[in-house]
PQR file of N, CA, C, O and H, with PARSE charges and radii, in Angstrom:
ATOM      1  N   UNK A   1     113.815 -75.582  43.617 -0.4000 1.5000
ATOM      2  CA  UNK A   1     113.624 -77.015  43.578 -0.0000 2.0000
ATOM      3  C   UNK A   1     112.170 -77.393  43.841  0.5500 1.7000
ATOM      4  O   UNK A   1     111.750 -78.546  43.940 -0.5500 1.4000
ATOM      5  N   UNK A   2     111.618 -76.524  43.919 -0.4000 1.5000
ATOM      6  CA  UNK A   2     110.210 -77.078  43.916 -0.0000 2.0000
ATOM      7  C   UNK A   2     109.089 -77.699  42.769  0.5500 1.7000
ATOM      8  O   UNK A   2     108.132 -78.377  43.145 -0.5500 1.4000
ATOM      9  H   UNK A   2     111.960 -75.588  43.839  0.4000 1.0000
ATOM     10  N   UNK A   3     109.316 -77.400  41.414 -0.4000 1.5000
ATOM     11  CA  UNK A   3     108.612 -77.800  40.592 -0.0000 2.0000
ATOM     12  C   UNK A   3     110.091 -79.110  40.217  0.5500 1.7000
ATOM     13  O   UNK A   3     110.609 -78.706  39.176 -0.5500 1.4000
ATOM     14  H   UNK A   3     110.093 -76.850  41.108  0.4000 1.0000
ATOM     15  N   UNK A   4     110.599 -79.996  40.547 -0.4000 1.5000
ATOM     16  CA  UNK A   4     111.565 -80.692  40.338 -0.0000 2.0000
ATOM     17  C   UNK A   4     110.999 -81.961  39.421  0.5500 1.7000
ATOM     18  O   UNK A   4     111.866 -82.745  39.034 -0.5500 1.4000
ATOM     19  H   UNK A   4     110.178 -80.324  41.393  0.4000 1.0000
ATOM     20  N   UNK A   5     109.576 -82.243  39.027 -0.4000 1.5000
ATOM     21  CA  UNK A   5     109.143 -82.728  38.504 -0.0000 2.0000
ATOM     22  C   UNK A   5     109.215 -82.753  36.808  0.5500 1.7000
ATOM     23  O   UNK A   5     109.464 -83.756  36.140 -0.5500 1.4000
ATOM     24  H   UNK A   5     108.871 -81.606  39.341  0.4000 1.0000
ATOM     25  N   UNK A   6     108.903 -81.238  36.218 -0.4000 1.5000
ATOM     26  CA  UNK A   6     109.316 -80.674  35.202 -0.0000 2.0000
ATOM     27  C   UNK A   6     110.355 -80.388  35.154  0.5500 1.7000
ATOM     28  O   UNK A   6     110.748 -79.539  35.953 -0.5500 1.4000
ATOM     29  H   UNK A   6     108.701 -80.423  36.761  0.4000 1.0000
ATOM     30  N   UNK A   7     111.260 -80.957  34.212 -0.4000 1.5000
ATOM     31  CA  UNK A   7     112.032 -80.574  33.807 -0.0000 2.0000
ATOM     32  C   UNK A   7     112.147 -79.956  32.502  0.5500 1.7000
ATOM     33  O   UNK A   7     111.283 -80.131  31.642 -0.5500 1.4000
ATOM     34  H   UNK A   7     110.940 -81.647  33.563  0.4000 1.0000
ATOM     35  N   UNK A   8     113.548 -78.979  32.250 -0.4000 1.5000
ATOM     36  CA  UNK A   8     113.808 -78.124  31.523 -0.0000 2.0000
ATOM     37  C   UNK A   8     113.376 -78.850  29.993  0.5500 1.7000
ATOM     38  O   UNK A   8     113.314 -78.038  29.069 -0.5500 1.4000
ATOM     39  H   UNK A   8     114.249 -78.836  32.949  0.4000 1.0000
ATOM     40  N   UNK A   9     113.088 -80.227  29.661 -0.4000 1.5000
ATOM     41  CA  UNK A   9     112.838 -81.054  28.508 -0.0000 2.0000
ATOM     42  C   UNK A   9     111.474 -81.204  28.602  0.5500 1.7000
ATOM     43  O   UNK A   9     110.723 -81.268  27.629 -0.5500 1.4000
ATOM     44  H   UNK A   9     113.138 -80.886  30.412  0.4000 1.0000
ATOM     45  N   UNK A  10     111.044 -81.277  30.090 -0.4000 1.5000
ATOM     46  CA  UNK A  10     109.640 -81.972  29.875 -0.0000 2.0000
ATOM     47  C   UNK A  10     108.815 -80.733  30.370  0.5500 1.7000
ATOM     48  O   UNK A  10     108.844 -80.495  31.578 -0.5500 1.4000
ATOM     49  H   UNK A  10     111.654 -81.224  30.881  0.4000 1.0000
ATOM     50  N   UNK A  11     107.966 -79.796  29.412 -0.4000 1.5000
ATOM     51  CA  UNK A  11     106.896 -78.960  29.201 -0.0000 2.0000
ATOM     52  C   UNK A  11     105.771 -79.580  29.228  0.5500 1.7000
ATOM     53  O   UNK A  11     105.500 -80.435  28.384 -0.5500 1.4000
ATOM     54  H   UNK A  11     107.942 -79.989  28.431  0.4000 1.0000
ATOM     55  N   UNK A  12     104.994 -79.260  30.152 -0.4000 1.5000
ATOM     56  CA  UNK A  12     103.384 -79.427  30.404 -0.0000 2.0000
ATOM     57  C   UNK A  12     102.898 -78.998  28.959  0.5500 1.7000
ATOM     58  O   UNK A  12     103.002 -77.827  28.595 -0.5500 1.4000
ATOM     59  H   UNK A  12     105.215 -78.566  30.837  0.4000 1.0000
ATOM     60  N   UNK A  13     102.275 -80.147  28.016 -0.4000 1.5000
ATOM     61  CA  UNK A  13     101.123 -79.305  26.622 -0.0000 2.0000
ATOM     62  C   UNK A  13      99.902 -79.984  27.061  0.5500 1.7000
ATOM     63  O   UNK A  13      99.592 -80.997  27.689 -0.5500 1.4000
ATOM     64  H   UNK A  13     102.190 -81.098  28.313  0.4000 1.0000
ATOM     65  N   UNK A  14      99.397 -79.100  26.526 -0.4000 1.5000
ATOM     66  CA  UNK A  14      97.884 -79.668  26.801 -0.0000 2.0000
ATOM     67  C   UNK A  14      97.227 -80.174  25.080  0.5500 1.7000
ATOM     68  O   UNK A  14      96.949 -79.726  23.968 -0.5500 1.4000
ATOM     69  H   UNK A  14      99.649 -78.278  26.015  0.4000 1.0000
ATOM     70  N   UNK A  15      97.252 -81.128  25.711 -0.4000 1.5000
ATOM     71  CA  UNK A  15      96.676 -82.152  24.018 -0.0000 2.0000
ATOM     72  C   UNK A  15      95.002 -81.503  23.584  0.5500 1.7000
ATOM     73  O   UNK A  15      94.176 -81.135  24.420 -0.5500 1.4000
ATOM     74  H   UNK A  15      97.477 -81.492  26.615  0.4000 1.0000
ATOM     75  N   UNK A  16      94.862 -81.496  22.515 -0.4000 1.5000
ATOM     76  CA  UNK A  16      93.468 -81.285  21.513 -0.0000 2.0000
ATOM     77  C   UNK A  16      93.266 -82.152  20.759  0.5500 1.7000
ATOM     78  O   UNK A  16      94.044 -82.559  19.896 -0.5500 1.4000
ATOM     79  H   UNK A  16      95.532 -81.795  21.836  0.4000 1.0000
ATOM     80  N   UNK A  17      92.210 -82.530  20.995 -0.4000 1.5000
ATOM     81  CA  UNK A  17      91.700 -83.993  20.140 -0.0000 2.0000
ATOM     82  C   UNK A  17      91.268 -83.399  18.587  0.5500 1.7000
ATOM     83  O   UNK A  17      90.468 -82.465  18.528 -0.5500 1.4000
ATOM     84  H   UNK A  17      91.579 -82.199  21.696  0.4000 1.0000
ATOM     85  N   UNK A  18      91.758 -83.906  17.517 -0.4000 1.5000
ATOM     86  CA  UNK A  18      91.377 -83.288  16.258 -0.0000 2.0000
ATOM     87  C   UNK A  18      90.498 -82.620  15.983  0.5500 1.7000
ATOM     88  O   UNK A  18      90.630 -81.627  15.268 -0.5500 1.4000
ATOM     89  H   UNK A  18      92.407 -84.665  17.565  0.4000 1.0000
ATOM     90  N   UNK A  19      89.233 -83.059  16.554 -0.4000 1.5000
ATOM     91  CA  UNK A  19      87.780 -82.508  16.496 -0.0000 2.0000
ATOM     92  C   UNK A  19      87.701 -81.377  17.563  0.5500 1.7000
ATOM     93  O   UNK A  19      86.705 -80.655  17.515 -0.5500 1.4000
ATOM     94  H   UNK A  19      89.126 -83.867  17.135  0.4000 1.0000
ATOM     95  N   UNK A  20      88.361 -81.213  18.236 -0.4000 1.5000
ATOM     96  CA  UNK A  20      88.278 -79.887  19.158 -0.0000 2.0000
ATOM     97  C   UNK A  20      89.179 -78.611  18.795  0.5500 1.7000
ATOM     98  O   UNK A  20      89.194 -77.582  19.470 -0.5500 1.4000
ATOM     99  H   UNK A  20      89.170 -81.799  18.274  0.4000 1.0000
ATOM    100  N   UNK A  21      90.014 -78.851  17.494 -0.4000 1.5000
ATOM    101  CA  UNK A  21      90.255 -77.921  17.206 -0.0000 2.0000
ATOM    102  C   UNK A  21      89.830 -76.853  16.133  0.5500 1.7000
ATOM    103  O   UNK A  21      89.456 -77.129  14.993 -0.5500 1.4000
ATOM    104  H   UNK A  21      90.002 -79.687  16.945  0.4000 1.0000
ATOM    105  N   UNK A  22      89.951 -75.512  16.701 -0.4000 1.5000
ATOM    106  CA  UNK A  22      89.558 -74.106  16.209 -0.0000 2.0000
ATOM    107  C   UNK A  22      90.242 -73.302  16.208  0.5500 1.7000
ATOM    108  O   UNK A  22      91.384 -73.301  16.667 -0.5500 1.4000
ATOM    109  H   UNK A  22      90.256 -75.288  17.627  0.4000 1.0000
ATOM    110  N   UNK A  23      89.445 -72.106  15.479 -0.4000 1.5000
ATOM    111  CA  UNK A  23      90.371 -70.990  14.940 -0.0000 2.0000
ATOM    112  C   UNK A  23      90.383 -70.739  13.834  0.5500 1.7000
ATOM    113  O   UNK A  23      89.450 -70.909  13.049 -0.5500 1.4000
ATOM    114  H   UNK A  23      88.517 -72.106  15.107  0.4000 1.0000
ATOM    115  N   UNK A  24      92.070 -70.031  13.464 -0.4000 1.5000
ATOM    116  CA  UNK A  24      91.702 -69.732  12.362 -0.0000 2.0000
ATOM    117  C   UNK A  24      92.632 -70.662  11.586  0.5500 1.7000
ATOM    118  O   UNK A  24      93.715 -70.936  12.103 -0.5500 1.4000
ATOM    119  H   UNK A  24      92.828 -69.892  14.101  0.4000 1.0000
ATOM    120  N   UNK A  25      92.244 -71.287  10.135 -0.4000 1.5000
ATOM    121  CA  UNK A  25      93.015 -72.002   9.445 -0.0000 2.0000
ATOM    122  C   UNK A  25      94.068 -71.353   9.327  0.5500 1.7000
ATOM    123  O   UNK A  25      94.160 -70.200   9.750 -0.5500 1.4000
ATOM    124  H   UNK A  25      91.363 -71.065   9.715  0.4000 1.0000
ATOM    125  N   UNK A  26      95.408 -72.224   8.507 -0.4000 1.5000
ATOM    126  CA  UNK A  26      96.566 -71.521   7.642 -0.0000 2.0000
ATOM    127  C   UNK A  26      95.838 -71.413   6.790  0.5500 1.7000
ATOM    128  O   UNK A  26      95.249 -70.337   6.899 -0.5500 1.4000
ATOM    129  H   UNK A  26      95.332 -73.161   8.164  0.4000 1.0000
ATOM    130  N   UNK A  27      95.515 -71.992   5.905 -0.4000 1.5000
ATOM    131  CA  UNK A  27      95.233 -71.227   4.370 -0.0000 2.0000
ATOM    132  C   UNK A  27      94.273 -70.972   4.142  0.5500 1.7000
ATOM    133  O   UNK A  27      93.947 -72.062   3.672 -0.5500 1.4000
ATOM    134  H   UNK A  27      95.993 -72.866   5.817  0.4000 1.0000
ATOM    135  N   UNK A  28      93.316 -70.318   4.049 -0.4000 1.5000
ATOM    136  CA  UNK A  28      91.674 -70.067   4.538 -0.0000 2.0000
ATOM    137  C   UNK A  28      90.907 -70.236   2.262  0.5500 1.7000
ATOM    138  O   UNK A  28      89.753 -70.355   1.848 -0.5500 1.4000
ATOM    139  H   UNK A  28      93.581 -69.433   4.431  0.4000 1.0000
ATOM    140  N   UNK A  29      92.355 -70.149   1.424 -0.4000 1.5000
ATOM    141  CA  UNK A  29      92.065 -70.280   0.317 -0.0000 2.0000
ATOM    142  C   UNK A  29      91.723 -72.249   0.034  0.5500 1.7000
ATOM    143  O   UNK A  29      90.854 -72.828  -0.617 -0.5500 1.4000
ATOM    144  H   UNK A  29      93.292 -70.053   1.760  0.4000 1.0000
ATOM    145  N   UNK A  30      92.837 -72.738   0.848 -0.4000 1.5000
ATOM    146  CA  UNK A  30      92.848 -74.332   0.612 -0.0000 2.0000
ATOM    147  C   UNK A  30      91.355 -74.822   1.557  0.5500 1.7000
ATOM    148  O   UNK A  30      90.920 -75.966   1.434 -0.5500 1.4000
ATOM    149  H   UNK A  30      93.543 -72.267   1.376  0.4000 1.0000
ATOM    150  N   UNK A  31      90.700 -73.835   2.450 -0.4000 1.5000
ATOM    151  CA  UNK A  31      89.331 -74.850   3.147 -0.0000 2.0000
ATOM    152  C   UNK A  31      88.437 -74.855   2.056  0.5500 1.7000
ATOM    153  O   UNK A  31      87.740 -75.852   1.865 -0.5500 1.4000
ATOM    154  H   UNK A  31      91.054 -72.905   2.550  0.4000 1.0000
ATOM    155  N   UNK A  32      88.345 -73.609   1.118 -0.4000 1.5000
ATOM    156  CA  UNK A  32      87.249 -73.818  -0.453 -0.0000 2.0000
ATOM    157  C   UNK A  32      87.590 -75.031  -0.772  0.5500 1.7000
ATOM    158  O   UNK A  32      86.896 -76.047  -0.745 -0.5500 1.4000
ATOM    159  H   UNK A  32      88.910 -72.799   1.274  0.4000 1.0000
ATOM    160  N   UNK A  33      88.782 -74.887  -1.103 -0.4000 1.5000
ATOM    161  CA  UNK A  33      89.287 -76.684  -2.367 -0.0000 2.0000
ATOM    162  C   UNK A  33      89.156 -77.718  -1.338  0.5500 1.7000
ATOM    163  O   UNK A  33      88.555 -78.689  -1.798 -0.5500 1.4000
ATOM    164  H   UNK A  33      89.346 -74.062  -1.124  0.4000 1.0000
ATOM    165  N   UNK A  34      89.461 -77.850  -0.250 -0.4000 1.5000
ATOM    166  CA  UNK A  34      88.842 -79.279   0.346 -0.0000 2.0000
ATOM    167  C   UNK A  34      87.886 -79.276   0.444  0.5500 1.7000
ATOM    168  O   UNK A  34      87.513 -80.429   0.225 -0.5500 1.4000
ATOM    169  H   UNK A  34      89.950 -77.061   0.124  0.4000 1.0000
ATOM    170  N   UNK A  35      86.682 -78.367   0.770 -0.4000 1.5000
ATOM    171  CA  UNK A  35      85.628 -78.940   0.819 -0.0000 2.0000
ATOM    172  C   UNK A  35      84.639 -79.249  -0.808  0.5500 1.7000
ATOM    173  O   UNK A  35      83.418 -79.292  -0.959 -0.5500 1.4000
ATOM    174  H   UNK A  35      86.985 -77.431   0.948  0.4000 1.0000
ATOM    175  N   UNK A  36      85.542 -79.387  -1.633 -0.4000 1.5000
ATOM    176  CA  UNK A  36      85.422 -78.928  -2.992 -0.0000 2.0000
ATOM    177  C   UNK A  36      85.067 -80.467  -3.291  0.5500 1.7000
ATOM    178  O   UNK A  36      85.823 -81.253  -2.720 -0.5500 1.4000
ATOM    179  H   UNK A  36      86.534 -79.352  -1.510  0.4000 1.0000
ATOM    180  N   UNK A  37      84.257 -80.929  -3.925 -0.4000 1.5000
ATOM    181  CA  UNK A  37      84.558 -82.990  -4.220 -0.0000 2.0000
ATOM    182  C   UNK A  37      85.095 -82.682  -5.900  0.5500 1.7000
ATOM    183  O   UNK A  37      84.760 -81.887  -6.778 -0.5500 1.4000
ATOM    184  H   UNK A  37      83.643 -80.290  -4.389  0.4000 1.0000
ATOM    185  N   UNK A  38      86.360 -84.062  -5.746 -0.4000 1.5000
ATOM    186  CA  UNK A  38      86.992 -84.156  -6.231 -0.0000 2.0000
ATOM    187  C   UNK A  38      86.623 -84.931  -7.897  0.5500 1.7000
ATOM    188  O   UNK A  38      85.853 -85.854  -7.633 -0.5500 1.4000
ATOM    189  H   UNK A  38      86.632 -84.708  -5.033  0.4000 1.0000
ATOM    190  N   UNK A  39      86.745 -84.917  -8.662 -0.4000 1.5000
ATOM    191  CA  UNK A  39      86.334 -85.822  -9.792 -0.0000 2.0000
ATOM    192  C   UNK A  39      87.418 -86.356 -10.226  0.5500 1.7000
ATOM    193  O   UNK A  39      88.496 -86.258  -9.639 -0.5500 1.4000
ATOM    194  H   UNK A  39      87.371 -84.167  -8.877  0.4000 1.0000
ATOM    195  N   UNK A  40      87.165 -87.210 -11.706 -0.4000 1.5000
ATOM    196  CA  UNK A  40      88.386 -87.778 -12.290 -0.0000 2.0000
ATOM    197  C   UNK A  40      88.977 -86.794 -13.387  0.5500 1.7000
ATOM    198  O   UNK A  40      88.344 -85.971 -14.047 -0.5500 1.4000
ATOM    199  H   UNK A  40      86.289 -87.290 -12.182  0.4000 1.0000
ATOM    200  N   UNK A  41      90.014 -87.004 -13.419 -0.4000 1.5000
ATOM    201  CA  UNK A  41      90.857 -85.891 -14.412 -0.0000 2.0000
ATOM    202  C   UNK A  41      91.032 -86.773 -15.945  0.5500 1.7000
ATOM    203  O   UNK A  41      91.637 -87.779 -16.317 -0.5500 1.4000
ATOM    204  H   UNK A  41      90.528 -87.673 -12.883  0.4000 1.0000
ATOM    205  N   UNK A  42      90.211 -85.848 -16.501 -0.4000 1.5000
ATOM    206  CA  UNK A  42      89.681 -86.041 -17.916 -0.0000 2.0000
ATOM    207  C   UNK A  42      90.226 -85.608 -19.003  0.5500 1.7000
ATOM    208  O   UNK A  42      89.516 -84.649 -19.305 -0.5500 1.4000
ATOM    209  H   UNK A  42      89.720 -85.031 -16.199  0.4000 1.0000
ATOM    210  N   UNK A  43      91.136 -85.719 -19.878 -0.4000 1.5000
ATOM    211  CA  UNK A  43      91.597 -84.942 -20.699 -0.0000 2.0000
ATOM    212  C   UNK A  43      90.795 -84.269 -21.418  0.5500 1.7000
ATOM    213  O   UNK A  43      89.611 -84.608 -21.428 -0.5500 1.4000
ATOM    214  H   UNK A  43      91.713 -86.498 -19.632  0.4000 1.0000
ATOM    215  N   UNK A  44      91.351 -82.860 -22.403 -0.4000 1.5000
ATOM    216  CA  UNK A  44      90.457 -82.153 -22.666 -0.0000 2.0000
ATOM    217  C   UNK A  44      90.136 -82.473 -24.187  0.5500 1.7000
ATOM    218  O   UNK A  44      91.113 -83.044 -24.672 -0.5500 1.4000
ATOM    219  H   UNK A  44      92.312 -82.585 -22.395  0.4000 1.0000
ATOM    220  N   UNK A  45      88.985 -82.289 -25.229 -0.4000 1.5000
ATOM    221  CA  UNK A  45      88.875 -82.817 -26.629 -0.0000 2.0000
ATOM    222  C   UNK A  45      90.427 -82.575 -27.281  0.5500 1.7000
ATOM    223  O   UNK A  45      90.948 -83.439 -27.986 -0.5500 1.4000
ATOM    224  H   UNK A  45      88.191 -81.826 -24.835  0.4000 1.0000
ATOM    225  N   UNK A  46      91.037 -81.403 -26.985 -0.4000 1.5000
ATOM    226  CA  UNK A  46      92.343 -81.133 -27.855 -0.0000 2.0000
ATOM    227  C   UNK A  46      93.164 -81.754 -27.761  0.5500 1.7000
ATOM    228  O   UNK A  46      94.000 -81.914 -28.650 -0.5500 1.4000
ATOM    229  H   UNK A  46      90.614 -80.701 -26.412  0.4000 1.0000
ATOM    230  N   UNK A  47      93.187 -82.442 -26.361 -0.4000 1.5000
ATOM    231  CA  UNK A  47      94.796 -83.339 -25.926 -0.0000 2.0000
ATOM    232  C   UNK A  47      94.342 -84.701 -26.481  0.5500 1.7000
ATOM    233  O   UNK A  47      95.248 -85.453 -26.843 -0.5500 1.4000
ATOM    234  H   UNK A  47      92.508 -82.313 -25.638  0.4000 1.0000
ATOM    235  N   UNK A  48      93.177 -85.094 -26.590 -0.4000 1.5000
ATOM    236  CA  UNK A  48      92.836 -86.435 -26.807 -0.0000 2.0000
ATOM    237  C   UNK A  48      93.037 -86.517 -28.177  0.5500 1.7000
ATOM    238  O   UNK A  48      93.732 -87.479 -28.504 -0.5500 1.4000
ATOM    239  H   UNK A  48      92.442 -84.483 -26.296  0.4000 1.0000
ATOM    240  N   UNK A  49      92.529 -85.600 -29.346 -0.4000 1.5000
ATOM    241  CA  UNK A  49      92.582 -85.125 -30.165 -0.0000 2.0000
ATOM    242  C   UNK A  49      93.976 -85.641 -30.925  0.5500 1.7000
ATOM    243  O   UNK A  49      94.224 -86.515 -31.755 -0.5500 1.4000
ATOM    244  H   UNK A  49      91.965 -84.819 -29.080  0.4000 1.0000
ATOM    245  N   UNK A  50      94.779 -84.609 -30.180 -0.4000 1.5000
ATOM    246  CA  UNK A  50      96.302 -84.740 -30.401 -0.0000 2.0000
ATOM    247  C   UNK A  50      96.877 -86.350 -30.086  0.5500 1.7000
ATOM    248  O   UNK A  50      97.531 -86.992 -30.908 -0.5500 1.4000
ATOM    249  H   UNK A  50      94.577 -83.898 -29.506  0.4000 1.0000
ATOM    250  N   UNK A  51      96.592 -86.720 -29.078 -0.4000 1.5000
ATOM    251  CA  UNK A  51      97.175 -87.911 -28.755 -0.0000 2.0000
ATOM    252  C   UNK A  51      96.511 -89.207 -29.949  0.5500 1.7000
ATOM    253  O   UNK A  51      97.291 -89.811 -30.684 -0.5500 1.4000
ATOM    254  H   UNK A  51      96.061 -86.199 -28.410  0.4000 1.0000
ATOM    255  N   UNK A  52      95.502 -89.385 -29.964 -0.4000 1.5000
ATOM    256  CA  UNK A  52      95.185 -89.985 -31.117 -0.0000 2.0000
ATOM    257  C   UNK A  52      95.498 -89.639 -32.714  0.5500 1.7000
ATOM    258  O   UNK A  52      95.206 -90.337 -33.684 -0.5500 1.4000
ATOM    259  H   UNK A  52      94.868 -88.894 -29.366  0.4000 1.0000
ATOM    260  N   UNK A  53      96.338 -88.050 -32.695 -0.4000 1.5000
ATOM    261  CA  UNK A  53      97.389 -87.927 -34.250 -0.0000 2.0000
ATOM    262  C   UNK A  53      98.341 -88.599 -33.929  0.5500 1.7000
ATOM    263  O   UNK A  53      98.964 -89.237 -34.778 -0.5500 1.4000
ATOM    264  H   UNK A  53      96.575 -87.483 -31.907  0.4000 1.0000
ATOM    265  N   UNK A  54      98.714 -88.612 -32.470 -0.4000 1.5000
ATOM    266  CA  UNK A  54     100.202 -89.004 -32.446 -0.0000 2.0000
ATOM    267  C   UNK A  54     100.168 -90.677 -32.763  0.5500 1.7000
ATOM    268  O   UNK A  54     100.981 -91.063 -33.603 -0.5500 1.4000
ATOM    269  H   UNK A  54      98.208 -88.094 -31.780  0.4000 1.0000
ATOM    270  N   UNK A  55      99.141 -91.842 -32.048 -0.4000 1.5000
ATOM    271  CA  UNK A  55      98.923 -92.913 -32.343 -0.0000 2.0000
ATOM    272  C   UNK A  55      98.723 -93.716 -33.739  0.5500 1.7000
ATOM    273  O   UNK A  55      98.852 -94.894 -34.074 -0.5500 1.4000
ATOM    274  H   UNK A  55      98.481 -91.528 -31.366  0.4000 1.0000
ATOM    275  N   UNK A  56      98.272 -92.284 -34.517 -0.4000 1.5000
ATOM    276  CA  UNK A  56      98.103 -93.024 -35.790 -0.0000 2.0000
ATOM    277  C   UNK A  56      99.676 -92.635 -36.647  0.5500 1.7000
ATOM    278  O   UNK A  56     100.175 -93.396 -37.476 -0.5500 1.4000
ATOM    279  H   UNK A  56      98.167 -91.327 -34.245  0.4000 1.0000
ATOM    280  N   UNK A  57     100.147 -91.602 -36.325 -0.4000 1.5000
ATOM    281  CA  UNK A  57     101.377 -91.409 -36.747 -0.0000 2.0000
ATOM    282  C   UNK A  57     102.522 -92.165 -36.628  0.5500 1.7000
ATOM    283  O   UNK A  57     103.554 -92.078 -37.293 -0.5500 1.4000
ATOM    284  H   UNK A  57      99.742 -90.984 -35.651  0.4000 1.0000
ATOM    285  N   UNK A  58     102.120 -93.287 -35.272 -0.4000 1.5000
ATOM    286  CA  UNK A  58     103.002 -94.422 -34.726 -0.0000 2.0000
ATOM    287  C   UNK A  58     102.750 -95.662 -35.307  0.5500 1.7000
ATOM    288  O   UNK A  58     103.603 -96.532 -35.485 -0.5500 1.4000
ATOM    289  H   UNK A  58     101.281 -93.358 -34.732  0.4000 1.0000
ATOM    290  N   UNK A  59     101.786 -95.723 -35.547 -0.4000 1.5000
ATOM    291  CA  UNK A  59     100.988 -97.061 -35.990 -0.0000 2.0000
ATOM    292  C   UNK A  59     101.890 -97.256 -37.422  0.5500 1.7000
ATOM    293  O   UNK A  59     102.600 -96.373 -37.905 -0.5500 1.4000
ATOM    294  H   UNK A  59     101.093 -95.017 -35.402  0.4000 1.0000
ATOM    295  N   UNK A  60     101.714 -98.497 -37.935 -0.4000 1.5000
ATOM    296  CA  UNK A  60     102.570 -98.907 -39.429 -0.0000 2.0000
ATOM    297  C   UNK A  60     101.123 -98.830 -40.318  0.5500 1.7000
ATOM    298  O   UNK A  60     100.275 -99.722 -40.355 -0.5500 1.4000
ATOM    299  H   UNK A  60     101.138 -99.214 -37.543  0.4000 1.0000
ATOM    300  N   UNK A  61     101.091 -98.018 -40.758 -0.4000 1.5000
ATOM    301  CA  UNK A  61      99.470 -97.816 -41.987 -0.0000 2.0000
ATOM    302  C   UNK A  61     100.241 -98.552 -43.043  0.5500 1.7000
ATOM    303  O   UNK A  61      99.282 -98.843 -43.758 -0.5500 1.4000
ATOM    304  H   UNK A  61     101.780 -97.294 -40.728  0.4000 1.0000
ATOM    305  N   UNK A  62     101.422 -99.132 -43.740 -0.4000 1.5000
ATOM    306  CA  UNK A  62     101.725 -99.617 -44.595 -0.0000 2.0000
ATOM    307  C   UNK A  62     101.885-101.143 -44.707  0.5500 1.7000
ATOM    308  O   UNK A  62     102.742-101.785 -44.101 -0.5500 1.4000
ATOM    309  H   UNK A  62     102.201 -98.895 -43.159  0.4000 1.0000
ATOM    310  N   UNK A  63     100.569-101.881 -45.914 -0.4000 1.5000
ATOM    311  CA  UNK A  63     100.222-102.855 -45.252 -0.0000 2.0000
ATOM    312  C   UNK A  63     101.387-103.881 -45.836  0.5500 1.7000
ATOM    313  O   UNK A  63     102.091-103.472 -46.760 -0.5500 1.4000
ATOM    314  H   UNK A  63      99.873-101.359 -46.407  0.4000 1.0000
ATOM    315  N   UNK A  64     101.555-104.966 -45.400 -0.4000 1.5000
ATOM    316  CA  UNK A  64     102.624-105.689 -45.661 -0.0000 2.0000
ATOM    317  C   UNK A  64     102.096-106.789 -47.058  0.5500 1.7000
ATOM    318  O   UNK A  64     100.925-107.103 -47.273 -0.5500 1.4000
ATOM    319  H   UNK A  64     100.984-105.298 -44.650  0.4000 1.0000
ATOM    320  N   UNK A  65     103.104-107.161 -47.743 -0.4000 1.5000
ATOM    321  CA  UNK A  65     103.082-108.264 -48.726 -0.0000 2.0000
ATOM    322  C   UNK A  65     103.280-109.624 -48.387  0.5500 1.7000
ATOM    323  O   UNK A  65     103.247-110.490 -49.262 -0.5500 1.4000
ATOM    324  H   UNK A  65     104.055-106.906 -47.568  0.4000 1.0000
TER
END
């Protein structure tokens, strides 16, 4: 009965402020890609390519009377 303070629920942790933590990462492959800057996702000439067959293939090219 002497530590009657702690209980079997309540474990002493000792808190780390975000910036104080170290070591070693989990994924030591994902610290490359975050520190990586990000750009905008650009389609490539072929998909644009394609997507503009598909637009004209949608379009009515037949002109009306």
């Amino acid at each position: 009965m002497a530590n009657k303070a702690l209980a079997t629920r309540q474990k002493m942790t000792i808190r780390v402020e975000p910036s104080q933590q170290f070591g070693k990462p989990r994924n030591p492959v994902a610290v490359a890609a975050k520190q990586r800057p990000g750009g905008p996702h650009v389609k490539s000439p072929t998909a644009q390519r394609q997507a503009e067959k598909r637009a004209l293939a949608k379009a009515k090219l037949v002109a009306d009377d």
